[in-house]
C-alpha positions in Angstrom: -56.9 19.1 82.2 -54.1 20.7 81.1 -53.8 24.2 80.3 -54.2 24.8 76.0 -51.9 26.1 73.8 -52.9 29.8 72.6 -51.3 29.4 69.0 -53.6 32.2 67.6 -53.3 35.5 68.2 -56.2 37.9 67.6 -57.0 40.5 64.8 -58.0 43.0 67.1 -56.4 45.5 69.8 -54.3 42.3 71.2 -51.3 41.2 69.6 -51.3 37.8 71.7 -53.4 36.0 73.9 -52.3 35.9 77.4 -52.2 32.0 78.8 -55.3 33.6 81.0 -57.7 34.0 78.0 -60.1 32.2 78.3 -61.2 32.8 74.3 -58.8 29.7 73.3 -59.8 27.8 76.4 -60.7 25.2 74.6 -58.2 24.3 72.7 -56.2 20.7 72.7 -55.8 19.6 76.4 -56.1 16.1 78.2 -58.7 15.0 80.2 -57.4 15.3 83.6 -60.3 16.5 85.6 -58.3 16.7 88.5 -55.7 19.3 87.0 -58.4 21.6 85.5 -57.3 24.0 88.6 -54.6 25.0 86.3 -55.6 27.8 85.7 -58.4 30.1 87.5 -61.4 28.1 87.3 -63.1 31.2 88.3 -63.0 33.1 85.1 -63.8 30.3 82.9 -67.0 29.0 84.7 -68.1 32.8 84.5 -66.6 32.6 80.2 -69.4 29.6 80.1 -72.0 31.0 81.8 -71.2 34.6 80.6 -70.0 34.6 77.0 -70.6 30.9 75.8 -74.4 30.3 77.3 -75.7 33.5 76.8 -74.4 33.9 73.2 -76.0 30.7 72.0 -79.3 31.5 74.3 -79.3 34.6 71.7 -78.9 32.6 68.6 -81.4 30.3 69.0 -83.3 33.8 70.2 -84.0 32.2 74.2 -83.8 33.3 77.3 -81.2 32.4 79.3 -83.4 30.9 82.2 -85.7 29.3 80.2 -82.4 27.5 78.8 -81.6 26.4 82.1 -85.0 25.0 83.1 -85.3 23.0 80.2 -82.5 21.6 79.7 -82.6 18.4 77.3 -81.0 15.9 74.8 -81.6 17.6 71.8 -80.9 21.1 73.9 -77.2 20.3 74.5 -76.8 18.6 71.2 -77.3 21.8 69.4 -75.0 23.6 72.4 -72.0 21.7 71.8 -72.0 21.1 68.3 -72.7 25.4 68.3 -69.9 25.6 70.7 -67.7 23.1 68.5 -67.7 25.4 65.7 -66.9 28.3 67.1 -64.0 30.3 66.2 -64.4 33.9 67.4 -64.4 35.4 70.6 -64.8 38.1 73.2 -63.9 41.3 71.4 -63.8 39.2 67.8 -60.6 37.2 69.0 -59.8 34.7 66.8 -59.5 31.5 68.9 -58.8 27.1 67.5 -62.3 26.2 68.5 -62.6 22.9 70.1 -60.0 20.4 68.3 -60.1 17.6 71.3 -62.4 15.1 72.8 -61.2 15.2 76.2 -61.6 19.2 75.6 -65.1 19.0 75.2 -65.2 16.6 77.9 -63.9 18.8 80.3 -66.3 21.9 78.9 -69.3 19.5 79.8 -68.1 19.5 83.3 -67.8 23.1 83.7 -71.2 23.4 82.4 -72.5 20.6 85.0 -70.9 23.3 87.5 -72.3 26.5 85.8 -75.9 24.7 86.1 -75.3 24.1 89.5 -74.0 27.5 90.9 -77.0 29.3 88.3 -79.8 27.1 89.7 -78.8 25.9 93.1 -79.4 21.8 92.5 -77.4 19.3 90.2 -79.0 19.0 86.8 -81.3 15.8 86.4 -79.5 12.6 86.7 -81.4 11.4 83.9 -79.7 14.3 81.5 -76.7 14.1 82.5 -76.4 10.8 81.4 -77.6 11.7 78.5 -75.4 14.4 78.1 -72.4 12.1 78.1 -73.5 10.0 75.2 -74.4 13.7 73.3 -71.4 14.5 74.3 -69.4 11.3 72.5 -71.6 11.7 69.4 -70.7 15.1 69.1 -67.5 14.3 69.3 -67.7 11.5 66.5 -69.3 14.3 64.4 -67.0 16.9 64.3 -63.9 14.3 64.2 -62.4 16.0 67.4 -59.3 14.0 68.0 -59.0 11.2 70.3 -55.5 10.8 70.9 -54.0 12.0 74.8 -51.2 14.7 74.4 -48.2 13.3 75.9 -47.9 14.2 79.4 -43.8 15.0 81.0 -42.6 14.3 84.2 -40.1 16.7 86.2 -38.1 14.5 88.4 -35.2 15.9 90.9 -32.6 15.8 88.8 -34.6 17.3 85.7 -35.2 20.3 88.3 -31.5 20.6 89.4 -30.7 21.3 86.3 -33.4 23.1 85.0 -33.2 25.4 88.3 -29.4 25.5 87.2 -30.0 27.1 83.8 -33.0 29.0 85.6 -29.6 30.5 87.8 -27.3 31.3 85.1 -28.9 32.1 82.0 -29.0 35.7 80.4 -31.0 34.6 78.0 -33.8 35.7 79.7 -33.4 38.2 82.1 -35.4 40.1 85.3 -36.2 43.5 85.9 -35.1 42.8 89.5 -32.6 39.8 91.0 -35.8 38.9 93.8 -38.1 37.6 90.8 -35.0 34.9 89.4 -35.0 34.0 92.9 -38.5 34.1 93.9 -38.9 31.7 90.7 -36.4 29.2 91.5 -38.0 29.3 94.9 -41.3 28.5 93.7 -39.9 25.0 91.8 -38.5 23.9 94.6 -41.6 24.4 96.5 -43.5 22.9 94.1 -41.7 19.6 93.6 -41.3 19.4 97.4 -45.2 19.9 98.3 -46.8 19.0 95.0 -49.4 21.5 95.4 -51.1 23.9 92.5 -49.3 26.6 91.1 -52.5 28.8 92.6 -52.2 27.5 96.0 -48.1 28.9 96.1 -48.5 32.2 94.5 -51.0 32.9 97.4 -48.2 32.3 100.0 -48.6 34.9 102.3 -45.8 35.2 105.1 -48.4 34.4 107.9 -48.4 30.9 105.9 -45.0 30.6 106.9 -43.1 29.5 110.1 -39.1 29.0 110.5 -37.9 26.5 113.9 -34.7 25.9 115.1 -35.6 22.3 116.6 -33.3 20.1 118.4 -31.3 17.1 116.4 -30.4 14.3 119.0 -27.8 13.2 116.1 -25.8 16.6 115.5 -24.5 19.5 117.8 -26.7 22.0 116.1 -30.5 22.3 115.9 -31.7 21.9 112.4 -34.0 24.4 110.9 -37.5 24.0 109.6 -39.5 25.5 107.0 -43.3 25.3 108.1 -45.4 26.6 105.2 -49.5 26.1 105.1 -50.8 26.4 101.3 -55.0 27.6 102.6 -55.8 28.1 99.0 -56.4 24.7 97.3 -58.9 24.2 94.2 -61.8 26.0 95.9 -64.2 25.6 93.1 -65.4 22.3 94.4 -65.5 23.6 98.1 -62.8 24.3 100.7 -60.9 21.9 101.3 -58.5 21.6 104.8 -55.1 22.5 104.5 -52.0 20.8 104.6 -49.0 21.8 107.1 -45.6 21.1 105.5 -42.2 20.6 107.5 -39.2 20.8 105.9 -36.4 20.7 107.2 -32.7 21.7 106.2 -30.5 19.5 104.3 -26.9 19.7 105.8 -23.9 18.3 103.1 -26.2 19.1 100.6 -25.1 18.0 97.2 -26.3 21.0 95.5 -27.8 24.2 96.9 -29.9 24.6 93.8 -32.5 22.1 95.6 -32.1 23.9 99.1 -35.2 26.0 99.4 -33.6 27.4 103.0 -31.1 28.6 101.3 -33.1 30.6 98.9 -35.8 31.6 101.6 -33.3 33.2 103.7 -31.6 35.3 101.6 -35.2 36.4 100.5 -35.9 37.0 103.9 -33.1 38.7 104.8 -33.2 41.6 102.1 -36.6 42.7 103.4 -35.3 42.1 107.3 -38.2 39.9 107.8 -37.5 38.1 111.6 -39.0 39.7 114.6 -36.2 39.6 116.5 -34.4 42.9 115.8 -30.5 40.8 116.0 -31.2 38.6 113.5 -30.2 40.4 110.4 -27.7 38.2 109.0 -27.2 34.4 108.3 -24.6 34.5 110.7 -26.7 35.6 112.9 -28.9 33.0 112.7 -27.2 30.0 112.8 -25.4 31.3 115.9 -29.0 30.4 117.7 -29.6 27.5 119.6 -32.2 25.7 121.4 -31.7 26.5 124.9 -31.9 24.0 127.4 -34.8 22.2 128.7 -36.6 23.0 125.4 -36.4 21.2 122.1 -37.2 24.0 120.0 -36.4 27.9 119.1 -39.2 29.8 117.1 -38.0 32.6 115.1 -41.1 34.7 113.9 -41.8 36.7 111.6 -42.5 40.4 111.7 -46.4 41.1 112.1 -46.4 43.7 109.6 -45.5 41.6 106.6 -48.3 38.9 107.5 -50.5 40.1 104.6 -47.7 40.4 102.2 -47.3 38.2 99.8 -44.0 35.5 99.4 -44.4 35.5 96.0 -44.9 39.3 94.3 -44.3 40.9 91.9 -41.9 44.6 91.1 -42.8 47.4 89.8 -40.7 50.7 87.7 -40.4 53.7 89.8 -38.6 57.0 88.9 -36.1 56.1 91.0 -36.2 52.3 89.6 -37.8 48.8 90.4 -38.8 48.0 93.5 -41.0 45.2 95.4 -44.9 45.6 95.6 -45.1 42.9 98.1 -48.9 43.7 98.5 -49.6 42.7 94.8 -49.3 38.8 94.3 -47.0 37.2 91.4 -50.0 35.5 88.9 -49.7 32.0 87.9 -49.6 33.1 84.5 -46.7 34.9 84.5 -44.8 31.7 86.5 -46.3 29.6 83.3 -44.6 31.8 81.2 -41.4 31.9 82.6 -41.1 28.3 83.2 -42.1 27.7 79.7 -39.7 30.1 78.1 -36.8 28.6 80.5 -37.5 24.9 79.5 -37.2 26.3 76.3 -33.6 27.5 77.3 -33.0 24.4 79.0 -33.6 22.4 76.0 -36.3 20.1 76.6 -38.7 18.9 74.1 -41.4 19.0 75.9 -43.8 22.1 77.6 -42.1 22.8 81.1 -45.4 24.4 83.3 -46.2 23.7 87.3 -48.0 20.7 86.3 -44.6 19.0 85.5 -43.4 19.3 89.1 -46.5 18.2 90.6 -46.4 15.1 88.3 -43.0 14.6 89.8 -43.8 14.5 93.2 -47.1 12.5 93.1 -44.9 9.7 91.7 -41.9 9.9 93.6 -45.0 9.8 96.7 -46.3 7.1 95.3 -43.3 5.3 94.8 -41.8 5.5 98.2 -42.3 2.8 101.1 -42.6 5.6 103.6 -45.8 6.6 102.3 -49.0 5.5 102.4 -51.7 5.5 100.1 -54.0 7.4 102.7 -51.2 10.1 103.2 -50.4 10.7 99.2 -54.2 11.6 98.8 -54.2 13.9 101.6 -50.8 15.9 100.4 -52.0 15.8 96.7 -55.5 16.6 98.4 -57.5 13.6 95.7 -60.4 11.8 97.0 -59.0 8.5 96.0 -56.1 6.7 95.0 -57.8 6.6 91.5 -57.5 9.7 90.4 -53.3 9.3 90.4 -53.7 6.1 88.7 -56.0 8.1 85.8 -54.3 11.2 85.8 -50.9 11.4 87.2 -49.7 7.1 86.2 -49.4 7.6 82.5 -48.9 4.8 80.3 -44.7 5.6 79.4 -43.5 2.2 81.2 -40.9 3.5 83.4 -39.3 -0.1 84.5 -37.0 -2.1 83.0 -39.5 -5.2 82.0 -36.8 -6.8 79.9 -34.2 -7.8 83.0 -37.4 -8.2 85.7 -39.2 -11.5 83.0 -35.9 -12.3 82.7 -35.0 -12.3 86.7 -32.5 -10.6 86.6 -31.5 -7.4 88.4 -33.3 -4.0 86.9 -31.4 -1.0 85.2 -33.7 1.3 88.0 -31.3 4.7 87.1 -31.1 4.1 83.3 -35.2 3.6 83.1 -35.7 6.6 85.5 -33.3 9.0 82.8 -34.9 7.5 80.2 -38.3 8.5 81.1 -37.0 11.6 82.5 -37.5 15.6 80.3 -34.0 15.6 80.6 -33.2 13.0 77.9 -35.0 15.6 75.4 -32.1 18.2 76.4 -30.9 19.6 72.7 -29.5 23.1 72.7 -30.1 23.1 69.2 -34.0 23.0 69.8 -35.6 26.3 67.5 -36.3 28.4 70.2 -37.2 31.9 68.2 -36.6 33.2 64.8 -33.3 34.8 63.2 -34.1 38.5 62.3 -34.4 37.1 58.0 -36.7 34.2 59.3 -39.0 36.8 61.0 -38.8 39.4 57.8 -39.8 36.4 55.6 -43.3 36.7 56.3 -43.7 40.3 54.8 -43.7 38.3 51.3 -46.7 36.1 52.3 -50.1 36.7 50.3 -52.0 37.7 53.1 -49.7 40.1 54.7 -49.0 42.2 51.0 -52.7 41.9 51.3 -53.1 43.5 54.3 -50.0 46.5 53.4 -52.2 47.2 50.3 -55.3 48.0 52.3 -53.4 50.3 54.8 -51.4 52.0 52.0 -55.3 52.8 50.9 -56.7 54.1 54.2 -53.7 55.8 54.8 -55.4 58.7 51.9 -59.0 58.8 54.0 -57.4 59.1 57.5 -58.9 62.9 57.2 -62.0 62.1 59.7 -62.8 59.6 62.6 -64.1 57.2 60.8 -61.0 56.9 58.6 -58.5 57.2 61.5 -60.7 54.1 63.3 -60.6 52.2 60.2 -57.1 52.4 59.4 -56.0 52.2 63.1 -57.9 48.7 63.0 -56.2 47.6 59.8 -53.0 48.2 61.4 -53.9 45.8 64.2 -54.9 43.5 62.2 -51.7 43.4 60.7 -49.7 43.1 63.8 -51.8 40.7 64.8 -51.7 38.3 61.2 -47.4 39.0 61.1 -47.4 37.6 64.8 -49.6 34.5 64.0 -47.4 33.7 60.5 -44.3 33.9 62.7 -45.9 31.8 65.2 -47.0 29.1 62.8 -43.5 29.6 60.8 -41.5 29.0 64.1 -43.7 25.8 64.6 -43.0 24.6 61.3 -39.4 25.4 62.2 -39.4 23.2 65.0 -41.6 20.0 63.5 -38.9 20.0 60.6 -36.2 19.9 63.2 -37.7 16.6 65.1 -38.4 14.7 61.9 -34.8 15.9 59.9 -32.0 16.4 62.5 -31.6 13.1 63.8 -30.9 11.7 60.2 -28.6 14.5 60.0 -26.5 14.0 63.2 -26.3 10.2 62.1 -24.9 11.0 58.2 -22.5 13.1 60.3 -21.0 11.1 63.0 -20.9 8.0 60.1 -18.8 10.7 58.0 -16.3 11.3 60.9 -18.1 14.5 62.3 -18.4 13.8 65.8 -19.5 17.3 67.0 -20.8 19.7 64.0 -20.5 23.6 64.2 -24.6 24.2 65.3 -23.6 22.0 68.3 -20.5 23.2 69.1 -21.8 27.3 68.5 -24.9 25.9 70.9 -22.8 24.4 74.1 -20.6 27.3 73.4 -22.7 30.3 73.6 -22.8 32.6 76.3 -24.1 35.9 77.0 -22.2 38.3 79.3 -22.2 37.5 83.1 -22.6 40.4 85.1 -20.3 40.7 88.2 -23.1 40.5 90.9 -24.5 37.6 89.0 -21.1 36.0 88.6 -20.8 35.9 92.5 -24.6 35.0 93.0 -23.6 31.7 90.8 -20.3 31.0 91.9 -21.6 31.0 95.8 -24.5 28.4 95.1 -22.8 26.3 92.4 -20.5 24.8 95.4 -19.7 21.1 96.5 -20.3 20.1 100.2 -17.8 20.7 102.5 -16.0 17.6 104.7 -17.1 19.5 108.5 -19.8 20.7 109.9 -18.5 24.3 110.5 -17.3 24.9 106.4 -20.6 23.4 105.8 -22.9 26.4 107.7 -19.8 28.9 106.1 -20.9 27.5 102.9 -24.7 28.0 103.3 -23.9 31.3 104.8 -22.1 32.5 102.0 -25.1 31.2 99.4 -27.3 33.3 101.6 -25.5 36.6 101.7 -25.2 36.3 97.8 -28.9 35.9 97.3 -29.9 38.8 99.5 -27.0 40.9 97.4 -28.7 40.2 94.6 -32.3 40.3 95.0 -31.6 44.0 95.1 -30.2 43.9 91.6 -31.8 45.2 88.3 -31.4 43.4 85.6 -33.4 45.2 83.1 -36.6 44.3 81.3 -37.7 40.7 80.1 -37.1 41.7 76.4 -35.3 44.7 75.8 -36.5 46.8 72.4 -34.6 48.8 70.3 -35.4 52.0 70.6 -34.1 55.2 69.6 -31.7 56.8 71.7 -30.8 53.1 72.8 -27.2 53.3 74.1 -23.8 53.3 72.1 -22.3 50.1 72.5 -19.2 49.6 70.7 -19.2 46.0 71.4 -20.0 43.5 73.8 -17.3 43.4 76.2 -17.6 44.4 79.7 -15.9 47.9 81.2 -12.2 47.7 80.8 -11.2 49.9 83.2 -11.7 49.2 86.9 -15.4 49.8 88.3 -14.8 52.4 90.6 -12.6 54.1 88.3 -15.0 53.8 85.4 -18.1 55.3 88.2 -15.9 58.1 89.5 -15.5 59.1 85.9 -19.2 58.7 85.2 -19.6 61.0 88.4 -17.6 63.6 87.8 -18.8 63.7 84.5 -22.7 65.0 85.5 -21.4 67.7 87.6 -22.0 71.1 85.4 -19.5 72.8 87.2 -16.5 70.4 86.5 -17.6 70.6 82.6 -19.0 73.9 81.9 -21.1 74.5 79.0 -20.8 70.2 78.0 -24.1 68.6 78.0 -23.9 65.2 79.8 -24.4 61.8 78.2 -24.4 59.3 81.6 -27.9 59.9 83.2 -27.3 61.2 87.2 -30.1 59.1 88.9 -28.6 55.9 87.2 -24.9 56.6 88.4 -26.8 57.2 92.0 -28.7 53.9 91.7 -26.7 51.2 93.7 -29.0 48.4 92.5 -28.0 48.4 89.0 -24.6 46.9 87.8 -22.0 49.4 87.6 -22.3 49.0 83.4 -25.3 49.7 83.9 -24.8 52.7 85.7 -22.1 53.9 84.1 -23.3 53.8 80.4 -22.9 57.0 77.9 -25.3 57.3 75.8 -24.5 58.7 72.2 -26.1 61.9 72.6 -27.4 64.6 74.8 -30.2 64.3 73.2 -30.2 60.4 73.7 -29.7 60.6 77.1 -32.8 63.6 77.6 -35.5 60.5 76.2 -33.9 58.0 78.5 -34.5 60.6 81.5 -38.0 61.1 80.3 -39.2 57.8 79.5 -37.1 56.2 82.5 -37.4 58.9 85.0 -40.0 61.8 84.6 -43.1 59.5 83.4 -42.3 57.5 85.8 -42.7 59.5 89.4 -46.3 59.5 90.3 -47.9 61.9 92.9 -47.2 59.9 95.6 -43.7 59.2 94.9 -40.0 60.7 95.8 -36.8 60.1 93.7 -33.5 61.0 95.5 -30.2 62.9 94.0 -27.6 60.5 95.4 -24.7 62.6 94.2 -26.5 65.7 95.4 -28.5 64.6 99.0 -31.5 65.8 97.4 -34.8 64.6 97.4 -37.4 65.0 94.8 -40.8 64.8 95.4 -42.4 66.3 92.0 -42.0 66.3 88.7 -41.4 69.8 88.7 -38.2 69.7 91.0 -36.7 66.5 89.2 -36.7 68.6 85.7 -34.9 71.6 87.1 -32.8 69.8 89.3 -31.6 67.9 86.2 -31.2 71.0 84.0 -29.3 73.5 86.4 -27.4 71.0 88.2 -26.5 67.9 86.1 -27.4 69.8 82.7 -29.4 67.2 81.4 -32.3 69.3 79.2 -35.5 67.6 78.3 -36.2 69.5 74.9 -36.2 72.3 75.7 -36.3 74.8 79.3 -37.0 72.8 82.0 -39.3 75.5 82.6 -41.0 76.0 79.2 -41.9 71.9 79.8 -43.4 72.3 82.9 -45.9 74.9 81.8 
């Protein structure tokens, strides 16, 4: 099944549902039962059992048990056409209900699963069957639609390029440079292995193995990623895992693809090997397999076993850093791959499940593997479930040329089935600032503004302050949902109207309108350290062997560089006391001019009695881009709710911040205020003193 859409967003404290609700679980989705491990089948076996069961055991005014031990017909009749029609709920969430077939298919079979981790046994064979025809008149009934959403295949070269834009953009940015390359990583991974988006976020880096071994062919040993993915679809039993060698592709046409390169340079920045010399790439490929031996283990250090490959960062006082102990979710990788498909330009959804379509059919389609062998890497039971789930009906041969006997157009059928075909940078993607305001003048939302502007009067008690707090959600909540539905609407009238559009205007003599040109021509500002980061993997092979490892070397060095790098948030806010930016061009003066001025400028004695506008812990922080560091903000006072917000709320109990322009270290809250008053002059309204107290 694939994961639903979560169109609606709820009237209550939520603004949007997270893709791990599981309130709009049952919304549109295809009846793959063998892609249901999508998402955390966990927490919506307990949502049936939990929330869904015992909520109907309550309206019919029955006791749960009894439910389960008389379970009939005419019992799960009345339990799916109740569940059908159900359009609120944990916490009053608005959720779609139940629009599909194959979704209330695949709810049957989490119930068949609830029943038997409640009771212990299978539910009667006899009911079951039943439950199946209940569950197709049911169906008819509520006139859930039968129609299969169409699936989309990531092939290699719709990943190199998607991984490309994934590289470049700045369209959508990362607190810190490791989780761009951490997500790149993860794409590669999972069109290589085909595994489940859960089984790679739970990487840990005892999962992993690196091997120099022996090539009779070349001079140099070639080296091996050995990675075993233990957590595979658990909710039907453990199954064994599978062991995957890769190795390293030398000449490779594109280092976007090369999941060594990106490896290493994550490995690198937290000094991962065992070996205490091996701290560089150059390192590295200096090794050899000594004689007598056809391999050279390089292991891992034992304290990062339980660590996870694939984490997330967290904001500090003295900025982001790795929790390596706290594992990336699968929903935020849905997220991002969804939001950078968008980027790309492809029409249809890019999640996991795209690149584990990919590689079941490229498996399937080559002669070197067996049918035996694609069910245990894509761990299915049979052959059948690929030619169900993963085989869809788009025809991706060229029938014409193989009735007529002649030879097939094999690359034009493969780009025409492929998501990169869809590319459009012209695709709606979010609205313009007026499309967004436009739903202000909606019925509903003046509505909604009238009923606030009246419980604004009574906000005097409790009561009042609950109530109006609540309409105000409720309002969030409704303007998100318009703009949701408006930006759909958006994109529907884009499919049906802009290909009659481009044809009136190539017949007219207007090859190339303004929208496309302003499209392919747009381009945010490229920060130095991402600039070499793109320019080091963006590289043809080389023509020898030894420009070929300098190559790969050089990738790797500009990964580890920038994995340290913060980029800033996801979506950056306006807020007040944002920076002055007088336009959008980089720092014209050199950078180490441009951060000597920013230092001198937080030293109170070289300015006496001037009040600083560059913030001193930013200037000292050597993960941030020097425009970053080096930005004035357009007031003291500017600059004190940066410090605050940024800084001060920031350094927990635990926690130290250092003065890098003053060798200091701060380990309170109490010491980082004063420091910043008496020595930087940075006040944070008021007497550092007076605060603290």
């Amino acid at each position: 099944m694939h994961r639903p859409r979560h169109d609606e967003v709820t009237d209550d404290e939520s603004d949007s549902t997270s893709d791990s609700d599981t309130d709009s679980l049952f919304d549109s989705s295809d009846d793959e039962a063998d892609t249901a491990s999508d998402t955390d089948l966990d927490n919506p076996l307990d949502e049936v059992n939990n929330n869904t069961d015992d909520e109907y055991c309550t309206y019919i005014r029955e006791d749960p048990v009894q439910c389960f031990q008389k379970v009939s017909a005419k019992f799960l009749y009345g339990f799916l056409c109740w569940v059908c029609d159900q359009r609120r709920g944990k916490g009053g969430r608005r959720r779609p209900g139940i629009k599909h077939t194959s979704s209330l298919e695949t709810f049957w079979k989490w119930y068949l699963m609830v029943y038997k981790r409640e009771t212990g046994q299978k539910i009667d064979g006899m009911v079951q069957v039943q439950g199946q025809d209940v569950v197709k008149v049911v169906a008819a009934e509520k006139e859930l639609d039968d129609t299969k959403r169409e699936s989309a295949t990531m092939y290699v070269e719709d990943l190199a390029e998607y991984a490309r834009v994934l590289l470049t953009t700045r369209e959508m940015t990362f607190q810190l440079g490791w989780l761009r390359i951490q997500l790149i990583l993860f794409c590669q991974l999972a069109g290589i292995t085909g595994n489940r988006p859960e089984a790679l976020v739970q990487l840990r880096y005892r999962h992993l193995k690196l091997t120099l071994i022996r090539d009779h062919k070349n001079p140099r040993p070639r080296l091996f990623i050995e990675l075993t993915a233990e957590f595979t679809k658990g909710f039907l039993g453990m199954k064994d895992a599978n062991e995957f060698k890769i190795p390293e592709i030398i000449y490779d046409p594109t280092l976007v693809l090369s999941p060594h390169t990106f490896l290493l340079g994550m490995l690198f920045k937290v000094q991962a090997f065992k070996s205490p010399s091996i701290v560089s790439p150059e390192k590295l490929y200096s090794l050899n397999v000594l004689d007598g031996m056809n391999e050279q283990q390089l292991p891992l250090k034992d304290v990062l076993s339980d660590d996870f490959i694939f984490c997330q960062a967290v904001q500090t006082a003295g900025g982001v850093c790795l929790a390596r102990q706290n594992m990336l979710s699968s929903d935020s990788v849905r997220y991002r791959m969804k939001i950078g498909g968008q980027i790309t330009g492809f029409a249809q959804v890019t999640k996991p499940y795209v690149l584990r379509d990919g590689a079941a059919k490229a498996l399937n389609e080559s002669p070197d593997v067996s049918d035996s062998l694609q069910n245990l890497i894509l761990q299915h039971s049979s052959i059948d479930t690929f030619l169900k789930h993963y085989l869809d009906r788009n025809i991706n041969v060229d029938v014409q040329n193989i009735y007529r006997g002649q030879a097939p157009q094999r690359d034009l059928m493969r780009f025409a089935c492929s998501m990169s075909r869809s590319i459009d940078p012209r695709r709606p993607r979010k609205l313009t600032p007026e499309q967004s305001a436009s739903v202000n003048g909606l019925p509903c939302i003046v509505k909604l503004n009238r009923r606030i502007a009246k419980l604004s009067g009574v906000r005097g008690d409790s009561k009042g302050e609950e109530k109006y707090q609540k309409a105000r959600r409720r309002l969030q909540s409704e303007k998100q949902r318009q703009r949701r539905l408006l930006l759909i609407d958006l994109v529907d009238r884009f499919k049906k109207e802009q290909p009659v559009i481009d044809s009136e205007r190539q017949l007219s003599g207007k090859v190339v309108d303004e929208d496309t040109r302003n499209a392919l021509e747009q381009s945010e500002q490229v920060t130095p350290e991402h600039l070499l980061l793109i320019d080091a993997i963006l590289t043809l092979p080389e023509t020898s062997l030894e420009n070929e490892y300098q190559r790969r070397i050089a990738a790797v060095n500009a990964i580890t560089a920038y994995c340290g790098v913060e980029e800033g948030p996801a979506s950056r806010r306006i807020q007040r006391g944002r920076p002055l930016k007088v336009d959008d061009s980089p720092v014209k003066a050199e950078e180490s001019d441009a951060l000597s001025q920013a230092i001198l400028s937080i030293k109170t004695e070289k300015r006496p009695g001037k009040r600083p506008t560059i913030c001193f812990l930013c200037v000292g922080n050597p993960a941030l881009p020097v425009r970053e560091r080096v930005i004035s903000y357009a007031t003291p006072g500017s600059l004190s709710r940066h410090f605050l917000r940024k800084h001060v709320r920031k350094l927990e109990e635990w926690e130290y911040v250092d003065c890098m322009n003053c060798g200091v270290r701060l380990k309170t809250r109490v010491e980082l205020l004063l420091h910043a008053e008496r020595f930087h002059g940075t006040v944070s309204r008021g007497p550092a003193e007076r605060l603290i107290t």
